[in-house]
C-alpha positions in Angstrom: 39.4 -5.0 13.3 36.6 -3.6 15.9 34.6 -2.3 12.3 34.9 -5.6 11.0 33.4 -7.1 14.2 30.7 -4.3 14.5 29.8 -4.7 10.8 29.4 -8.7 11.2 27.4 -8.7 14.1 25.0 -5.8 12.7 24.5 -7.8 9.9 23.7 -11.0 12.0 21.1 -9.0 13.8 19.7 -8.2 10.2 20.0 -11.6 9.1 18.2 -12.9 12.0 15.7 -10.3 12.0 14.6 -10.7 8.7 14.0 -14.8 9.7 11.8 -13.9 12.3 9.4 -11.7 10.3 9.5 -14.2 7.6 9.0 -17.1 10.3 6.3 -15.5 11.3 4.5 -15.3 8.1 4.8 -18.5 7.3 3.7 -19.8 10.6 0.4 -17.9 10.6 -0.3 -19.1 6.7 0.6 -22.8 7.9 -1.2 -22.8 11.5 -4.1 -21.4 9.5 -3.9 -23.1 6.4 -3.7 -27.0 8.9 -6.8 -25.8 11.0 -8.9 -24.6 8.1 -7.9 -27.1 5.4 -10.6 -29.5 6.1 -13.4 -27.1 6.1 -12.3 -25.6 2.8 -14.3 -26.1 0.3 -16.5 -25.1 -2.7 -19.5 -25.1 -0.9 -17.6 -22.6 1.4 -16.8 -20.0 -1.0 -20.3 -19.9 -3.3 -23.0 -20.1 -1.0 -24.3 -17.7 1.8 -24.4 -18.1 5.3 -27.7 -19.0 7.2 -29.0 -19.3 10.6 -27.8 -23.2 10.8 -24.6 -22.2 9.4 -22.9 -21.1 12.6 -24.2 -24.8 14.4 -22.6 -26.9 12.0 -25.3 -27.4 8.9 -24.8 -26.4 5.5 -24.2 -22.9 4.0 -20.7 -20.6 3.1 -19.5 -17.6 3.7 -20.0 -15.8 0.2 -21.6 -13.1 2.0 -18.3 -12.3 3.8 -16.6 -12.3 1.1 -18.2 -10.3 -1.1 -19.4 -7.9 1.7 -15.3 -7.7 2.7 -14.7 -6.3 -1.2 -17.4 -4.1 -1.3 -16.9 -2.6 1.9 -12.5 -2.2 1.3 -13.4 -1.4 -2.5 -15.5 1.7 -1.7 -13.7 2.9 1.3 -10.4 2.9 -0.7 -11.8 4.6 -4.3 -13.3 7.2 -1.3 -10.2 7.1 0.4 -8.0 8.0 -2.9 -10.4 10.2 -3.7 -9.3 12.7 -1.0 -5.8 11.6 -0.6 -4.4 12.2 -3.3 -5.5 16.4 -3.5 -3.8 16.0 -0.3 -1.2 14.8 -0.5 -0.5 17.2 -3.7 -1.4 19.9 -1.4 1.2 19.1 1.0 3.8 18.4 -1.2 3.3 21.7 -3.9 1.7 24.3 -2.3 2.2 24.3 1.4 5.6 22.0 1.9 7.2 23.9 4.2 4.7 26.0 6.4 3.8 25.6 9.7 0.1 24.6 8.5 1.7 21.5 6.5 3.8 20.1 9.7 0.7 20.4 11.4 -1.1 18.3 9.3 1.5 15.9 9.3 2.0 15.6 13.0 -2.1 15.2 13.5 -2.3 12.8 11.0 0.8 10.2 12.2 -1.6 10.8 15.4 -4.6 9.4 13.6 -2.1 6.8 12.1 -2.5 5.4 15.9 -5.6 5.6 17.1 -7.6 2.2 17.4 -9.6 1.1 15.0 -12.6 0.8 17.2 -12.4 4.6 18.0 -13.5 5.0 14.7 -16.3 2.7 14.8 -17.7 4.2 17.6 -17.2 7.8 15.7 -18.7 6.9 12.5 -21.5 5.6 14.5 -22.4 8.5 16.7 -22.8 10.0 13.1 -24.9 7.8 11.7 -27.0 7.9 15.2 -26.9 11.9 14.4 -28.6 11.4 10.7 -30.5 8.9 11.6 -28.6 6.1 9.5 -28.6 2.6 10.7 -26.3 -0.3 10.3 -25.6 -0.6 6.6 -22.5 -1.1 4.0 -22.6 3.1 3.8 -21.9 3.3 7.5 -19.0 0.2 7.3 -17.9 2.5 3.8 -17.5 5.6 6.3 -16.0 4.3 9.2 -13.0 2.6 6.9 -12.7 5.7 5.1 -11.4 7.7 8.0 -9.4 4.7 8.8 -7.7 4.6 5.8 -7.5 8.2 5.3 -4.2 9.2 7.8 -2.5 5.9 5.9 -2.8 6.3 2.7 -2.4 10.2 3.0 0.8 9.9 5.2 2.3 7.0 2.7 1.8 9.2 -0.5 3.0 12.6 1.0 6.3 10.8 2.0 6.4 8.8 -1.8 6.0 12.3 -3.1 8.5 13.6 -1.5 10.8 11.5 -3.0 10.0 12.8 -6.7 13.4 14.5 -8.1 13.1 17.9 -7.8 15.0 18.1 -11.1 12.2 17.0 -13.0 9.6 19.6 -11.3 12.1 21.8 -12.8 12.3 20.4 -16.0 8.3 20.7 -16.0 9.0 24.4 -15.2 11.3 25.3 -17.8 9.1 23.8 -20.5 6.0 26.3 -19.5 4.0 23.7 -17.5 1.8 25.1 -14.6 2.3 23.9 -10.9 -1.1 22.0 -11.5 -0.2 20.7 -14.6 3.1 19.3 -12.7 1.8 18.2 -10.0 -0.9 16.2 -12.2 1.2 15.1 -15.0 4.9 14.6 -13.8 5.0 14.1 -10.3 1.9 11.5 -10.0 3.2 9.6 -13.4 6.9 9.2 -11.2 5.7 8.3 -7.8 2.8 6.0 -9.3 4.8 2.7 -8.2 4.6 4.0 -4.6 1.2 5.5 -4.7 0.3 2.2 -5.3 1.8 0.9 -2.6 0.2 3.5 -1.0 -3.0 2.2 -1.4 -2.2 -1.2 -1.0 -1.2 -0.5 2.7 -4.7 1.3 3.3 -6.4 -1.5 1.5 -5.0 -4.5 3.3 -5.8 -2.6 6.9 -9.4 -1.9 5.8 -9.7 -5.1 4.3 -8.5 -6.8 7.5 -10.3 -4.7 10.5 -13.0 -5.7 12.2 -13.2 -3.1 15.4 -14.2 -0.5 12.9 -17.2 -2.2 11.0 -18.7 -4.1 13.7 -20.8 -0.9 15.1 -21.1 0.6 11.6 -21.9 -2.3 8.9 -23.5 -4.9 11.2 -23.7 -8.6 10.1 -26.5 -10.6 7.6 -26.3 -14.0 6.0 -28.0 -12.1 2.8 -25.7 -10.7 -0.2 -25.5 -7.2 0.0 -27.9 -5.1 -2.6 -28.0 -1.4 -1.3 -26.1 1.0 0.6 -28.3 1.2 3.3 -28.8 -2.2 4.2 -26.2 -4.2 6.7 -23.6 -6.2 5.0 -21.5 -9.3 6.6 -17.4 -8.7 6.6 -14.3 -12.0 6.8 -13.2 -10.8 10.2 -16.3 -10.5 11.3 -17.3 -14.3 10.1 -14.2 -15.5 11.8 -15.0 -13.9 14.8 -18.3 -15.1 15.2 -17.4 -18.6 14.1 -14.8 -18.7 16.5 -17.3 -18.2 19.4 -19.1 -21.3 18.7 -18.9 -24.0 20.9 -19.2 -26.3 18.0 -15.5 -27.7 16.8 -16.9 -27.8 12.9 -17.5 -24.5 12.8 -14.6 -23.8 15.2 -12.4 -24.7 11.9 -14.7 -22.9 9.4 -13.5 -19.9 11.3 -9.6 -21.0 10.3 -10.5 -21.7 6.6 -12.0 -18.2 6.2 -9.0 -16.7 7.9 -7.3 -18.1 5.5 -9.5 -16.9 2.8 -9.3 -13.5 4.2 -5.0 -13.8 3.6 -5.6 -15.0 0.7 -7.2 -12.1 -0.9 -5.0 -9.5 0.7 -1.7 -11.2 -0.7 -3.4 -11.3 -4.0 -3.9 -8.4 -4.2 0.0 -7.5 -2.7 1.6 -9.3 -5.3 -1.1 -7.6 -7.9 -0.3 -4.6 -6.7 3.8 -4.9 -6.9 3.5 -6.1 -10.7 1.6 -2.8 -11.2 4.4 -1.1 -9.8 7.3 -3.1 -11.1 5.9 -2.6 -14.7 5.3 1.2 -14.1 8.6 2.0 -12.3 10.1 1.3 -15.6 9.3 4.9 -16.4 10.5 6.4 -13.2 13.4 8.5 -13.4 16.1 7.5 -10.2 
């Protein structure tokens, strides 16, 4: 009887856990969705930002927009770039030595550390080369924030891989590499992506990190070295307007800004629902 009350009241706790977070969601899309709604418009999302913009007049925030893709887009294919040899090395090479654990334990550390301590890091490197504000310094700076993410997430999706089927690979005549390469990045490819997803939607979202590194222009970004505007970055400075017009500009491009990231969620769980049809359980 005391295991059938234990077991009910756990499983309330669950229950009304799981409301909360979902509460929660929803009442961030709605609160931002009712302040923003009357500021969202076409005009909004194809034309750029200029200097009466932020006092009411006429413009978008197209800028922002595409500035926010380019700036998560290249820090992520940078970001998967190292990763993913890292995460290999980790999991096939050096799994269990004290070199590996240490790796682990520094990056979860990284995992932590503020966003804006990477700004400010990425910065005194670009002070040190003599780069100045520009989409490269904002590529940078989200790089390393990304980096202890996405490598953390795919080390522990790797891990999961059956060890079965390494063996399988073995017993045919395949190479460690060719393992690693082929069978074990072909099984964990549903949560590699989710991998990437998770490093993507914090880059997407940050602001700390690119406000020292990318800067901010009303102009569409056409080089590397030039400064490029960012969605959290709009709403921020559209929020500390005294005018209420632009006050709700701020709300509608927030909501933009969700809008992208759970587009590309859900993209990113159809990828790995049609791909984990190949995975072995």
């Amino acid at each position: 009887m005391n295991r059938l009350i234990e077991e009910r009241l756990f499983k309330f706790l669950m229950q009304i856990s799981t409301l909360l977070i979902v509460g929660g969601l929803l009442s961030i899309v709605v609160v931002v969705l009712v302040k923003g709604a009357p500021s969202l418009t076409v005009q909004m999302l194809t034309e750029t930002s200029n200097g009466g913009y932020y006092l009411g007049k006429r413009g978008g925030i197209l800028n922002a927009i595409v500035g926010s893709l380019d700036l998560a887009g290249g820090a992520t294919v940078l970001a998967i770039a190292l990763s993913i040899p890292t995460a290999m090395y980790l999991n096939e090479y050096a799994s269990r030595s004290r070199f590996a654990g240490f790796v682990r334990n520094s990056l979860d550390l990284l995992w932590s550390v503020p966003s804006i301590i990477y700004g400010v890091f990425a910065f005194t490197l670009m002070v040190y080369v003599g780069l100045g504000t520009s989409l490269l310094g904002g590529i940078v700076a989200l790089t390393m924030l990304e980096l202890p993410i996405m490598i953390r997430a795919m080390d522990e999706v790797l891990r999961t891989v059956p060890q079965r089927l390494k063996e399988a690979s073995y017993a045919l005549g395949a190479t460690k590499l060719e393992t690693a390469t082929r069978t074990v990045i072909s099984q964990a490819l549903p949560g590699l992506i989710t991998a990437v997803l998770l490093a993507l939607g914090r880059a997407m979202g940050d602001a700390a990190s690119v406000l020292f590194t990318a800067g901010y222009t009303d102009n569409l970004p056409i080089s590397l070295f030039q400064p490029v505007a960012s969605l959290p970055l709009a709403v921020f400075f559209q929020l500390q307007t005294p005018f209420p017009v632009v006050q709700q500009r701020a709300y509608a491009s927030g909501f933009i800004l969700l809008v992208l990231i759970l587009s590309l969620s859900v993209g990113s769980r159809l990828a790995a629902k049609r791909y984990g049809r190949y995975t072995v359980g």
